[in-house]
Backbone as JSON, one array per atom type, in Angstrom:
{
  "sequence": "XXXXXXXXXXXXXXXXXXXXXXXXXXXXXXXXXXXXXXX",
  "N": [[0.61, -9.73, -65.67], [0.91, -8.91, -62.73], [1.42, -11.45, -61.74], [4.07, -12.0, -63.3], [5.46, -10.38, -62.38], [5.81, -10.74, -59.49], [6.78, -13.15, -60.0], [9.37, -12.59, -60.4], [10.24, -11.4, -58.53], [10.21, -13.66, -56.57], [12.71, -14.95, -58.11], [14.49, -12.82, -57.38], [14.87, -13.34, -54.88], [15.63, -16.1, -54.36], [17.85, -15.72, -55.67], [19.87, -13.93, -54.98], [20.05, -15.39, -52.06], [21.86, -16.75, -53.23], [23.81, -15.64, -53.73], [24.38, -14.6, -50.97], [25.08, -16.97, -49.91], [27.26, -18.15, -51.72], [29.08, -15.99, -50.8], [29.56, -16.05, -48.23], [30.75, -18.79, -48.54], [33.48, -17.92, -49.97], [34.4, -15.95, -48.18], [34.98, -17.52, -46.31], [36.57, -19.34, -47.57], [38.93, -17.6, -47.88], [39.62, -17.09, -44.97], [40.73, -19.05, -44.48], [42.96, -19.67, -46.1], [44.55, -17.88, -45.45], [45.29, -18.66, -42.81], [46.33, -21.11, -43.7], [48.66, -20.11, -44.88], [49.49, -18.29, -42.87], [50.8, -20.61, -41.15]],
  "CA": [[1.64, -8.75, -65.29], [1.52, -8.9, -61.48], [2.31, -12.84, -61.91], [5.24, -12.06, -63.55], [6.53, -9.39, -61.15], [5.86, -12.02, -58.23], [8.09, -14.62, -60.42], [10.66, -12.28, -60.75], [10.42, -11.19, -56.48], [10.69, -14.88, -55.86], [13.61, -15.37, -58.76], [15.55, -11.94, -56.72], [14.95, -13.95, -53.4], [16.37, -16.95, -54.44], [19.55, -15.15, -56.12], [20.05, -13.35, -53.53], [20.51, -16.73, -51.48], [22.72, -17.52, -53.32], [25.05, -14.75, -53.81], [24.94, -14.35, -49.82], [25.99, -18.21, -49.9], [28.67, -17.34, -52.33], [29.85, -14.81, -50.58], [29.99, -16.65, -46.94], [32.11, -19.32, -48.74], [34.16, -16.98, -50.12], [35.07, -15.5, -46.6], [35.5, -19.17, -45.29], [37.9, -20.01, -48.16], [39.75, -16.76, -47.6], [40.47, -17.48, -43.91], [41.32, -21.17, -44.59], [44.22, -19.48, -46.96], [45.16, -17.25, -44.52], [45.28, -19.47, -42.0], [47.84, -21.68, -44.13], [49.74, -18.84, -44.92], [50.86, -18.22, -41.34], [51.75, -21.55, -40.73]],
  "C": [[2.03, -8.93, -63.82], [2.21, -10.33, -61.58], [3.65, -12.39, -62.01], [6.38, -11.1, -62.67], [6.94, -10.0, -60.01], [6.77, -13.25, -58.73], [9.1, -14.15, -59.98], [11.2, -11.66, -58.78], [10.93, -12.78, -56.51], [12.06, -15.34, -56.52], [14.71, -14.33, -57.82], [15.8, -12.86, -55.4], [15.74, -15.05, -53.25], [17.96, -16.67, -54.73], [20.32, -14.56, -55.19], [20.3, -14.36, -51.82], [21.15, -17.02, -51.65], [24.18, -16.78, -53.5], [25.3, -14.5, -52.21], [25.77, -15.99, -49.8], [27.15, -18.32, -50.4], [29.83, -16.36, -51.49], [30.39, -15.4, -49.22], [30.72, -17.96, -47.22], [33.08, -18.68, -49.36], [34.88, -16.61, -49.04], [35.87, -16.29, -45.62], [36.61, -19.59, -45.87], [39.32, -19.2, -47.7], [40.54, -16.68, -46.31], [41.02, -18.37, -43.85], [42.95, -20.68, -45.41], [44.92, -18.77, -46.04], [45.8, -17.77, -43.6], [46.73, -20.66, -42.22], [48.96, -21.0, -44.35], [50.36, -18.42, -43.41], [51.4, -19.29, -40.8], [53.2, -21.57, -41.12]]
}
């Protein structure tokens, strides 16, 4: 039981990596469009 609670901590930790990574290209693409858009 604890095992599996400690999988699932290290499986949130990782996801959670990756949705902030997601999310900070996301922000990057969004200025990059912007960015063409006022040209």
């Amino acid at each position: 039981m604890i095992i599996a609670l400690r999988l699932g901590y290290f499986e949130n930790k990782e996801a959670n990596k990756l949705l902030n990574e997601i999310d900070e290209i996301s922000k990057m693409t969004m200025s990059l469009i912007k960015k063409l858009n006022a040209n």
